[in-house]
C-alpha positions as CSV (number, residue, x, y, z in Angstrom):
1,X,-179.3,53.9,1.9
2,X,-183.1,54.8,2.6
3,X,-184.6,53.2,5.7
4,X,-188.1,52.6,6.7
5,X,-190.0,52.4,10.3
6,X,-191.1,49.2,12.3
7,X,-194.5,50.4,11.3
8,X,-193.5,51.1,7.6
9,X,-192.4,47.4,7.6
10,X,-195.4,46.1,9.1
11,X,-197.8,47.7,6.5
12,X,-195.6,46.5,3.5
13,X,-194.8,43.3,4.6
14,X,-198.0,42.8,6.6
15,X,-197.0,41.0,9.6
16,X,-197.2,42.8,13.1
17,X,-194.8,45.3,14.4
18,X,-194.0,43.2,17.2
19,X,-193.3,40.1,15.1
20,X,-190.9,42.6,13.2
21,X,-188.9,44.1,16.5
22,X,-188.6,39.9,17.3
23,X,-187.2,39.7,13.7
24,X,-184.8,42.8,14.2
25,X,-183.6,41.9,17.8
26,X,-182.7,37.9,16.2
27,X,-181.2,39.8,13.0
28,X,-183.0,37.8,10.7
29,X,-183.5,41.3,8.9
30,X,-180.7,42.0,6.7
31,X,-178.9,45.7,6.6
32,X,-181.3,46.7,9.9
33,X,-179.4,48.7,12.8
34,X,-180.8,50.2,15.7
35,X,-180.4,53.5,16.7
36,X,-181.5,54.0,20.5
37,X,-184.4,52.1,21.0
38,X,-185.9,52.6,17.3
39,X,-184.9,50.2,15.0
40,X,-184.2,51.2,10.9
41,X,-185.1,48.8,8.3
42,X,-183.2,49.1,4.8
43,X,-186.0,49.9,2.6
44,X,-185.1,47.3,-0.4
45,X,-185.0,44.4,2.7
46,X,-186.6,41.3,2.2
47,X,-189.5,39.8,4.2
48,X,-187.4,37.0,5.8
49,X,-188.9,33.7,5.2
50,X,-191.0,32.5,8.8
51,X,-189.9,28.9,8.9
52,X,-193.3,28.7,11.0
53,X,-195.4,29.5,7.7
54,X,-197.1,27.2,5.7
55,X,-196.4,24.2,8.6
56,X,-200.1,22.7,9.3
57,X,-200.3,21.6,13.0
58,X,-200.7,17.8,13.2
59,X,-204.2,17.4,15.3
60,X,-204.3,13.8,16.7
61,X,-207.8,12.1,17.7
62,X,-210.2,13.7,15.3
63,X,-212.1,10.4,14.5
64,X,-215.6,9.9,16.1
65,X,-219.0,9.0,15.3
66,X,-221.3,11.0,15.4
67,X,-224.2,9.4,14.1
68,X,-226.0,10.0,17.5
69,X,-225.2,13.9,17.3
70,X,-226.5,14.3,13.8
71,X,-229.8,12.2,14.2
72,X,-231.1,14.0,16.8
73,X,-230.3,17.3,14.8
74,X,-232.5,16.0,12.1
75,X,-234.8,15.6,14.3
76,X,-235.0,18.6,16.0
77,X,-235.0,20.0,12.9
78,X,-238.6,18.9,11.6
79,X,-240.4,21.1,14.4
80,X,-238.3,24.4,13.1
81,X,-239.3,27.3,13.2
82,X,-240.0,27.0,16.9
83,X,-243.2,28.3,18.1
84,X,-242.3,32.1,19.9
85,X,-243.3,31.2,23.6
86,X,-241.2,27.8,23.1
87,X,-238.3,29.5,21.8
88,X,-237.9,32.5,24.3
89,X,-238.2,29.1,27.1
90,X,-235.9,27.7,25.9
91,X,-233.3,31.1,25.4
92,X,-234.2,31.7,29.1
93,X,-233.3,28.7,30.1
94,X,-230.1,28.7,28.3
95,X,-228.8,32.4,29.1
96,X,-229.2,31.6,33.1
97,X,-227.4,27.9,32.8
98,X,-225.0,28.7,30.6
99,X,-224.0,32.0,32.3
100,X,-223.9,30.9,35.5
101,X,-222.0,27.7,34.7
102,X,-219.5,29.6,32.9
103,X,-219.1,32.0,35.8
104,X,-218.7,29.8,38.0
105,X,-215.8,27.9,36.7
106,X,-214.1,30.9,36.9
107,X,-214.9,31.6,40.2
108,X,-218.2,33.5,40.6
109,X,-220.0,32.4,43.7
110,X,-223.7,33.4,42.4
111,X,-225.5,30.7,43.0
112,X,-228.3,29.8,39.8
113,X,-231.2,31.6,41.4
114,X,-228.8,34.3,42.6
115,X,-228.0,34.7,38.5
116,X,-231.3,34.6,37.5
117,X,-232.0,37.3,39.8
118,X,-229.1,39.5,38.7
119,X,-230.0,38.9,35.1
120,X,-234.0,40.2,36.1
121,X,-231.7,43.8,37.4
122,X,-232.2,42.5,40.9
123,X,-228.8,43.0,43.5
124,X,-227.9,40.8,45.2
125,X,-226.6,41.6,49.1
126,X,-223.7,40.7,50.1
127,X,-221.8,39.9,46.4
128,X,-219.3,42.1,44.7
129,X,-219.8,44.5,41.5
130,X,-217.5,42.1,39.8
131,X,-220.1,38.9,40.1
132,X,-222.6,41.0,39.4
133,X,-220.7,42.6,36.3
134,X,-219.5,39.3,34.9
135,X,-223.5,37.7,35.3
136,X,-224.8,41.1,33.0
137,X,-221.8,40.9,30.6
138,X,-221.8,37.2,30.3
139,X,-225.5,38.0,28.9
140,X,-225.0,40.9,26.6
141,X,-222.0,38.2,24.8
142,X,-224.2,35.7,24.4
143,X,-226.8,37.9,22.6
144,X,-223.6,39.4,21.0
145,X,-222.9,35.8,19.0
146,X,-226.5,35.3,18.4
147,X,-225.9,38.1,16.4
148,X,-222.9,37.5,14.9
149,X,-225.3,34.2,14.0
150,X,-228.5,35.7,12.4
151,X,-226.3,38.2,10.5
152,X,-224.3,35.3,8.9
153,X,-221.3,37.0,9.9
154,X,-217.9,35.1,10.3
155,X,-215.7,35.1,12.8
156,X,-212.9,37.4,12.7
157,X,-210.5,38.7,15.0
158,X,-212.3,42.0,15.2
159,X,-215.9,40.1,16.1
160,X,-213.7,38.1,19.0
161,X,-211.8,40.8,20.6
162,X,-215.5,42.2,20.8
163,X,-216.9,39.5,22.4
164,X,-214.0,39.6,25.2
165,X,-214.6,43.1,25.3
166,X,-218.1,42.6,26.1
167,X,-216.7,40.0,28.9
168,X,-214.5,42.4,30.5
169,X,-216.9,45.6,30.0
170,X,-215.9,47.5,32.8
171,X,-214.2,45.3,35.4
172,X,-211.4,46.1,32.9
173,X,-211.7,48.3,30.5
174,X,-207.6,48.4,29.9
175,X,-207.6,45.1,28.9
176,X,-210.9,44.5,27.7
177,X,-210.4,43.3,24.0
178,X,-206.8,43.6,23.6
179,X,-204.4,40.8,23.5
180,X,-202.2,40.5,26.6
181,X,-198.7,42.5,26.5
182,X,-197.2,40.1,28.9
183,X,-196.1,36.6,29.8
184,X,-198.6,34.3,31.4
185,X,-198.8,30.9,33.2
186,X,-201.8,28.9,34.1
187,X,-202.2,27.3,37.4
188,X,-202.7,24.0,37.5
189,X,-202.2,23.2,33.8
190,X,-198.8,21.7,32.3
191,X,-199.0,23.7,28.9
192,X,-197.7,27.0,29.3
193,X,-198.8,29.7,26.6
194,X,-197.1,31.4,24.3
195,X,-195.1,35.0,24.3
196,X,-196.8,38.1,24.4
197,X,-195.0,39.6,21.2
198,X,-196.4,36.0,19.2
199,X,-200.0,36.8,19.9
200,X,-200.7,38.5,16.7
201,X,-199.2,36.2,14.6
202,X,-200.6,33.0,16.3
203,X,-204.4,34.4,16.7
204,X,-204.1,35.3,12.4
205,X,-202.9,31.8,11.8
206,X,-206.0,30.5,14.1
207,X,-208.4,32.5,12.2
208,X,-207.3,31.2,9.3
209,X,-206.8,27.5,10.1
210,X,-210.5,28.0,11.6
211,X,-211.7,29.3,7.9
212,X,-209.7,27.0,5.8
213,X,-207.9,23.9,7.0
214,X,-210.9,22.7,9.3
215,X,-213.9,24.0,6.9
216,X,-214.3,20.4,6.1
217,X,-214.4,19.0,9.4
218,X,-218.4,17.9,11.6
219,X,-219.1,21.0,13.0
220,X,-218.3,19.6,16.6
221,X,-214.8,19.1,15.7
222,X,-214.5,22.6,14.4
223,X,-216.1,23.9,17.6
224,X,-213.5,21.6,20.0
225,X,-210.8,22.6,17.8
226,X,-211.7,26.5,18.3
227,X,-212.4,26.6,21.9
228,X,-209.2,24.3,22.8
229,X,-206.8,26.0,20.1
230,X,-208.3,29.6,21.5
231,X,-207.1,28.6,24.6
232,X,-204.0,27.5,24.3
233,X,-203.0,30.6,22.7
234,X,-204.8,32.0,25.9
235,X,-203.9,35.9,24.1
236,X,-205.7,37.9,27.2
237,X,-204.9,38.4,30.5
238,X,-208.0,37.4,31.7
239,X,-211.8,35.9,30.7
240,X,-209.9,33.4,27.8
241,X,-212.4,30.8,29.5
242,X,-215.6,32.6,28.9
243,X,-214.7,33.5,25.8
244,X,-213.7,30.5,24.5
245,X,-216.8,28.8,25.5
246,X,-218.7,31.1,23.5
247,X,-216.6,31.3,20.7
248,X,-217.3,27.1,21.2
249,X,-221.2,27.5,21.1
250,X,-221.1,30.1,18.0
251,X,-219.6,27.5,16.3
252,X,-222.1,25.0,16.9
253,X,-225.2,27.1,17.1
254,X,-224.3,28.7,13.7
255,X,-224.1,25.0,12.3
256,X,-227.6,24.6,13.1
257,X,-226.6,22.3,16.7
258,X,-228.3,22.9,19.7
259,X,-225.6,25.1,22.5
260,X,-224.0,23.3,24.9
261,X,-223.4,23.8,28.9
262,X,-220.1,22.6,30.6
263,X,-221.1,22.5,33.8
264,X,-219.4,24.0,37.3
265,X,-219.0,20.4,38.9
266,X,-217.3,19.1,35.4
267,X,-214.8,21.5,35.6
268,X,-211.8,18.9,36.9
269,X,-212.7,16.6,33.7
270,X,-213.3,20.0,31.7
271,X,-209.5,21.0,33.0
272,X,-207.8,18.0,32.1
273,X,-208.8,17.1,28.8
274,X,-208.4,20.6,27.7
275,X,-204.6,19.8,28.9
276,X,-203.9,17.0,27.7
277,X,-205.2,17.9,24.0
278,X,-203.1,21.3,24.6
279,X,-200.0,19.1,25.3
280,X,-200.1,16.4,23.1
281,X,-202.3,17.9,20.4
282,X,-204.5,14.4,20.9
283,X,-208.5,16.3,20.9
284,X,-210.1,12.2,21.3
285,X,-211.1,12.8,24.8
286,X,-212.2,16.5,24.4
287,X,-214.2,16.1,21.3
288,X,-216.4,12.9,23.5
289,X,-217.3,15.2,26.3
290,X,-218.6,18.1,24.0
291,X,-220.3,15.5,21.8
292,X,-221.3,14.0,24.8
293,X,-222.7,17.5,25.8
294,X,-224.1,18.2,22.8
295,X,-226.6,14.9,23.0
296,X,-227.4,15.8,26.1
297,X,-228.6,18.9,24.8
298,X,-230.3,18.1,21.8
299,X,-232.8,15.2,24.1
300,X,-233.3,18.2,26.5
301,X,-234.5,20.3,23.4
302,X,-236.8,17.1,22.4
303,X,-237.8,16.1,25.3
304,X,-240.2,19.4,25.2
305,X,-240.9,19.3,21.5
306,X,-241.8,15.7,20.9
């Protein structure tokens, strides 16, 4: 009998070698015996059949108008291109709200001038390198997506561990765009996330319900869906927030909709809609406060163009 590697597996199969060792370790790989800590694979074995395959998550709360939303787009839309001067405004403007705002939900104490400072390569006294590390990275991931953006490029696993990388750029650079290898809980929040060794599987199956089961949903749905599903998964030990909010704003921004800000003192309502939608897969009361957000954002946009 000829036996192949974990790894040998993975490539022929093409599933992760940890979603294999899970396999091996519940023999549900037939013939496969394990010799120390290695385990052998018989190499005429069949893939086993993942019951979780081909099982389309059953999303609850997905009907809303937004009538209001896409109005206000179309209007926007008539002054495009904006003039230079009223465009870079309006990226300054966004880059210090929305980094600060995102910081401090996780925690940073920067105050808004205190980021804007920061973000001008000004130190602040009396702050840690971490604040002022998370304010500069924070910055260099938003221009990161805008990228991503003008480039028409789609989101992949590879373009979002690079955004978290870019997040975690050298506050940790062991973790920094790699998924966790450990079991995690979130405080405060009844849903608890899944293994460590189902990371791989369950990020794959979220870029491709992102690409293909929600192509057809509004644009704000597929941005709730991707920030709240993201998250849930929660694959990295830490900055699954930050990143998430960004990955929530590519989606909207690369639809043509004007970024949003969830801000510091919404952070309780943020919290517990996220929750509930993560624990009863219900997104209604999720998908109003980023609609919500994002009219708020396109009459700020208007109220200086018009």
């Amino acid at each position: 009998m000829k036996y192949i590697s974990i790894r040998e597996a993975s490539e022929k199969w093409r599933i992760s070698d940890r979603r294999i060792r899970v396999l091996c370790s519940e023999g549900r790989i037939e013939g496969v015996i394990k010799v120390g800590h290695s385990w052998s694979i018989p190499s005429d074995a069949v893939k086993p059949a993942d019951g979780r395959e081909g099982k389309k998550k059953k999303y609850q709360g997905l009907l809303y108008d937004f009538d209001d939303v896409d109005s206000l787009k179309e209007r926007i839309d008539t002054y495009r291109p904006l003039s230079e001067n009223l465009a870079k405004s309006l990226h300054e403007k966004l880059v210090v709200e929305w980094t600060y705002n995102s910081n401090a939900i996780e925690g940073n104490t920067l105050t808004i001038s205190e980021t804007k400072v920061v973000l001008e390569g000004i130190t602040i006294g009396g702050k840690s390198v971490v604040e002022h590390l998370e304010t500069i990275n924070h910055r260099e991931a938003i221009l990161f997506i805008e990228e991503l953006i003008s480039d028409n490029e789609k989101l992949s696993e590879w373009n979002l561990k690079n955004i978290h990388a870019l997040i975690l750029k050298e506050i940790d650079n062991k973790n920094s765009g790699r998924y966790r290898n450990e079991n995690v809980l979130i405080s405060g929040a009844k849903h608890i996330p899944p293994k460590h060794f189902e990371l791989d599987y369950l990020m794959q199956k979220l870029i491709k319900e992102y690409n293909q089961d929600w192509k057809d949903f509004h644009p704000v749905i597929r941005a709730t869906l991707l920030h709240g599903e993201f998250v849930k998964i929660h694959p990295f030990i830490d900055g699954n927030g930050r990143t998430a909010r960004l990955l929530l704003n590519f989606e909207l921004m690369r639809s043509g909709y004007t970024p949003i800000i969830i801000k510091n003192e919404q952070r309780a309502m943020y919290y517990d809609v996220l929750d509930h939608a993560h624990t009863t897969m219900n997104y209604k009361s999720f998908i109003k406060l980023v609609a919500d957000l994002v009219v708020e954002s396109e009459e700020l946009w208007l109220s200086v163009l018009e």
